[in-house]
C-alpha angles and dihedrals in degrees: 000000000000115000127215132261099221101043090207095057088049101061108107094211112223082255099059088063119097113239085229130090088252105103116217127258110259094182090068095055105116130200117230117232109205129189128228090244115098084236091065103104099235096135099080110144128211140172141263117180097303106344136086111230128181122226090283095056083254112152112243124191109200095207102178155120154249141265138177149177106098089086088057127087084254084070085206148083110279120234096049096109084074106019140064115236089221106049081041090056088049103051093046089057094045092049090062105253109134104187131034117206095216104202112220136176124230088246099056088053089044099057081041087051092049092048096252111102121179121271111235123236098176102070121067101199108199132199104187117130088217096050107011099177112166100351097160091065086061113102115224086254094054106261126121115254116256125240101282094047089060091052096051083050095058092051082051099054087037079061109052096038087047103250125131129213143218124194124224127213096215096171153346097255119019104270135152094221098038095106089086098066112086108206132089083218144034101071131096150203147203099246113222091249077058102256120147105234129206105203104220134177079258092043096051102042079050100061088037089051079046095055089045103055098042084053107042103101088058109069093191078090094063105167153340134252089209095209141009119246099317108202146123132351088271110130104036101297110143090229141025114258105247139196113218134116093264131108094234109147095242089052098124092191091052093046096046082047103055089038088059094050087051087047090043095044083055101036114009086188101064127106112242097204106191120194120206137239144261107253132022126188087324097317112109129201147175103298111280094012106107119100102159082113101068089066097066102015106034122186101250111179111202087254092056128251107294095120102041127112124166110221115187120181111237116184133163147255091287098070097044116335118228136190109273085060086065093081140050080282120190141162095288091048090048093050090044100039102039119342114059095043088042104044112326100078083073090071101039094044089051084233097139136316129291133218118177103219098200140021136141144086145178116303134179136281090258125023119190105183101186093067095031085057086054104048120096091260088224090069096053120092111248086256090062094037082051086057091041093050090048088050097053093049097040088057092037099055082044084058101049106036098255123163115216142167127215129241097251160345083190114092085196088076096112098210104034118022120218139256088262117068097183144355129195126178111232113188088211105047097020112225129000117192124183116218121213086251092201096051100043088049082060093047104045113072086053086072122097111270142155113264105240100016095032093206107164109260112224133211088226115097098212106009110085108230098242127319094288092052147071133232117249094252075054097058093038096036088046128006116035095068096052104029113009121196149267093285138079089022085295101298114180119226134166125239156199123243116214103255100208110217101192103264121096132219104269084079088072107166146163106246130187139192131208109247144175117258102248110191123238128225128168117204129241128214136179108238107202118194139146105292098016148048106188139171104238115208102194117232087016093121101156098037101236085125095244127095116220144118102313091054087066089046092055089043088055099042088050091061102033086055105006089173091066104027105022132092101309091009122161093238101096076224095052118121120283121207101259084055095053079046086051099036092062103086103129127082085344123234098025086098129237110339133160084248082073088057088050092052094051095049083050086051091046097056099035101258089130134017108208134047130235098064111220 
């Protein structure tokens, strides 16, 4: 088998591997080239079990925000009537938040797709020196920039402030309300060539192939939430949105499926974040919240799972109270009652990331947590169990490594508020932009932050995030070894900063080296309890005495569904007990983790010569 010049590029994480018998191609793994330029494309993410990494297999943590306003008819971001897009980029940057989830509709990214974006009304651009208020949306002629040039204006201000983007499918036609229908598909639009369009399943995966494709060569887009909160009939969809193994047309898991296959065929790098459902097997949840399904029916791209992140919405009681508010509820009552069944099981099972799409909600003048999170939670108004909920998560997604971004920077959101609470354009000063000081009290130490200096840690390896931030090579170069961050308790590591060597990523290519035969061994031990004594083989997980890839899919099934394919499992192929004795072999005696199934694929293609892994 042929290694793999860049040993980072070359680690298969337990998620890029199928939860099916079929091993992946190696032959097909690539190594990245980047450029020294900012512009290289050397800040690509991918995913191992339940963490983010860059190229390097450096942890990353995307803490950011929304904002709307370019699903809307407005096609636009809302806020620049009285802001300027520069001086907006720039705050956000310098307010710590490294990656901005930029909700869209299909038919945006169709009249995009066609050549004919929409012209914007709501923005009055002026150049004059005396007043010079969004000058950058200006043409050279003296026009205002259409839809799609703002927004390439806000990726390159992102980009030059540090901050990284994601952009949101709403809904299927630009519409301030469509947010309450739950399908990809079954709406349509008048097209700006003047064709009616039915948006179909064919119709949306084509726009999002389109976009990226026309962005893949600028990695401050970094990926795509293919589609906004499906759910229930509720707002005027003919079906609910389901989550089976069929190919049912409002299967939600079968058409997230094929429209990561059409984005990864055009752009392999970029992040496929995949929200959930409403209803699972009898169990509800927020719109697009559900991800039960994920255990039995996982969402598996022909490339493997590398780029894949689910991302479900979670708010509070007031937005629509539910059933496990109505108690002194806490961490442990959430988990037990709605999360870890729902979502949360993902992350502590080590299955695949989380990023929570969307959280948030109104709050009080004056917020004091400490007695908020001691107070009987049934004695508290919906407005105080709202903050306490947010409290809870917030410290919950800091403890367990979980990316997020927050609903919204927008104050026009009707049920929850934003972050802003006004801007106003000074041609003096530029922009000023007043924060919800309470709220954002409450948000920011959820962003990602080094531990004693708490400078904001960006995404970008050479761009600082802000003038309050670092770059990630910063943080890795400097700080993580000394100081560490917010995440993890704290936990110091070292690093490797990416070392640009003047190429950039379109020459992706498969690259070998020339390299001695080391022999493998694998080392045996006799495991004495109470009922065995048993000769473990490391790595062996389903007991055929070899080691090699369907051992780490086993590995991986047993942990994804342990009831059908764990120890004592109703699948005739599930794990025996000699095999959960066998699959531990990393890190032994911490029991079965996805971390096993990595160690394997390193054994397998000669990353490492010896199992167990220490």
């Amino acid at each position: 088998m042929k290694k793999i010049a860049t040993a980072a590029a070359a680690f298969l994480s337990a998620a890029t591997m199928s939860f099916s018998a079929a091993a992946p191609a190696f032959s097909n793994m690539a190594v990245t080239n980047v450029s020294a330029a900012d512009t290289s494309g050397d800040d690509w993410l991918h995913a191992e079990g339940s963490r983010l990494y860059d190229m390097n297999g450096n942890e990353v943590w995307l803490t950011g925000a929304n904002w709307f306003g370019f699903n809307c008819t407005e096609n636009v971001l809302h806020y620049l009537w009285s802001g300027d897009l520069c001086d907006m980029v720039k705050d956000i940057a310098d307010h710590g938040i490294n990656v901005l989830r930029i909700p869209v509709s299909t038919e945006l990214l169709y009249n995009w797709m066609i050549g004919d974006p929409d012209p914007i009304e709501s923005v009055n651009p002026n150049d004059d020196p005396y007043y010079p208020f969004n000058v950058a949306l200006i043409n050279k002629d003296g026009s205002v920039m259409n839809s799609q040039q703002v927004f390439n204006v806000l990726l390159e201000q992102c980009k030059k402030n540090g901050v990284k983007v994601f952009i949101d499918i709403h809904s299927p036609e630009s519409n301030n309300s469509g947010h309450n229908y739950g399908l990809w598909y079954g709406k349509s639009f008048t097209a700006n060539d003047g064709e009616t369009v039915e948006v179909t399943t064919d119709v949306w995966m084509e726009t999002l192939a389109w976009t990226a494709d026309y962005y893949k060569n600028d990695d401050t887009l970094i990926g795509f939430d293919l589609k906004n909160e499906p759910h229930s009939k509720y707002g005027g969809a003919p079906v609910d949105a389901v989550w089976d193994n069929s190919t049912a047309e409002n299967n939600w898991k079968n058409a997230s499926e094929k429209c990561a296959n059409a984005i990864l065929e055009k752009n392999p790098h970029a992040l496929i974040f995949i929200e959930g459902v409403e209803g699972y097997n009898g169990h509800g949840a927020w719109w697009g919240g559900n991800l039960r399904g994920v255990a039995d029916y996982p969402v598996t791209p022909e490339t493997g799972t590398s780029q894949i992140v689910y991302s479900p919405h979670d708010y509070g009681p007031i937005v629509s109270d539910q059933t496990w508010f109505n108690k002194d509820f806490t961490e442990e009552t959430l988990l037990d009652d709605y999360w870890y069944d729902t979502w949360a099981y993902l992350v502590d099972k080590d299955v695949a990331p989380l990023l929570i799409g969307e959280w948030g909600g109104r709050i009080p003048d004056t917020v004091d947590e400490k007695s908020l999170l001691s107070t009987p939670s049934t004695s508290l108004s919906a407005t105080e169990k709202n903050v306490k909920w947010m409290i809870l998560l917030r410290n919950y997604m800091i403890n367990h490594h979980i990316s997020h971004t927050f609903w919204c920077l927008n104050d026009d959101s009707g049920d929850t508020g934003g972050l802003w609470k006004n801007i106003q354009y000074n041609p003096t000063t530029g922009t000023v932009i007043e924060w919800d000081t309470e709220k954002y009290k409450l948000f920011e130490p959820s962003l990602w932050q080094t531990l004693d200096s708490g400078k904001y840690i960006g995404l970008d390896h050479q761009q600082a995030l802000g003038e309050n931030g670092i770059s990630l090579n910063d943080f890795y170069g400097n700080y993580s070894s000394t100081e560490g961050s917010n995440i993890d308790g704290g936990k110091k590591s070292g690093g490797t900063p990416v070392v640009p060597d003047g190429t950039t990523t379109t020459d992706i290519k498969t690259t070998t080296t020339t390299t001695t035969t080391t022999s493998k061994t694998t080392s045996s031990s006799t495991t004495t309890d109470s009922t065995t004594v048993s000769n473990i083989m490391y790595g062996d997980s389903n007991c055929d005495g070899k080691i090699d890839i369907s051992d780490a899919v086993m590995i991986l099934q047993a942990i994804a569904n342990p009831d059908k394919y764990g120890v004592g499992g109703t699948d005739p192929t599930c794990m025996t007990a000699q095999g959960e004795k066998n699959a531990d072999c990393s890190n032994v005696g911490d029991g079965v983790t996805a971390k096993d199934a990595l160690a394997v694929q390193r054994y397998v293609v000669e990353l490492i010569t010896v199992l167990p892994e220490k």
